[in-house]
N, C-alpha and C positions, 0 to 999 in steps of 0.2 A: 281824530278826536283825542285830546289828553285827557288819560287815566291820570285822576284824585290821588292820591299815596296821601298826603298829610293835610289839613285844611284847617284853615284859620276863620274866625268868626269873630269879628271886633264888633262887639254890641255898642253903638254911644246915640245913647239919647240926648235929645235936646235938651230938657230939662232936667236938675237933682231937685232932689229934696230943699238940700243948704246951699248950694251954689248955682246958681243960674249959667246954662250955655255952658258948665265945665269943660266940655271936650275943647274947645274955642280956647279957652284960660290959657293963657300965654306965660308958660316957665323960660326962664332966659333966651324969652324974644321970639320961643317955637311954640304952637298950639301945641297942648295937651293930646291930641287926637293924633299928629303926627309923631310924635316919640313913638305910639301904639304900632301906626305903618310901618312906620320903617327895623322899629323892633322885630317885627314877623316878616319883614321882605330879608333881615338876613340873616334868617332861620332856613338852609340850605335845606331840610327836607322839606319845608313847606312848597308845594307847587301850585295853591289857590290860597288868596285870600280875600274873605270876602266884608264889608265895613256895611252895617246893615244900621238907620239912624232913621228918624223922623225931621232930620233937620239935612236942608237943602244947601247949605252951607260946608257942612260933613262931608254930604255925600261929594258934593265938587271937587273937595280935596280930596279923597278919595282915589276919585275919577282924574287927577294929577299926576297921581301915581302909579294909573292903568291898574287899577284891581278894581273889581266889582263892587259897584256903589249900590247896597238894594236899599229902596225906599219901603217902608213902614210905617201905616196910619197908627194917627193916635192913640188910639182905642188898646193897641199892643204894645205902647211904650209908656204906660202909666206905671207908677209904682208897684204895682200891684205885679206886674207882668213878668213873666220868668222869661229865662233865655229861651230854653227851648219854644 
């Protein structure tokens, strides 16, 4: 079993406030969401990273790039709702 040392937590919900499906929003031709992965996959201590979303679309990409896709109800991805 791999011991943890550094761990990444990429929170992207479905919905903002202002901008609908943000993480999806496409900056020169790349989802928003992927800049986030690959940011943290070449962060050399990191050895888990985990993309935790309410949108099944996220988690896929995610799941593209062999890191842990965790699915999250509604209920935990409203405005209101803190990281932790």
């Amino acid at each position: 079993m791999q011991t943890i040392k550094y761990l990444a937590i990429i929170p992207a919900r479905k919905n903002s406030k202002r901008i609908k499906n943000k993480n999806l929003f496409k900056i020169n031709n790349k989802q928003l969401i992927k800049y986030s992965i690959e940011a943290s996959i070449k962060v050399k201590k990191i050895n888990k990273i985990v993309v935790s979303s309410d949108d099944k679309r996220i988690l896929k990409i995610a799941k593209k790039y062999k890191i842990t896709a965790l699915g999250r109800s509604k209920k935990i991805s409203k405005d209101t709702a803190t990281t932790e």
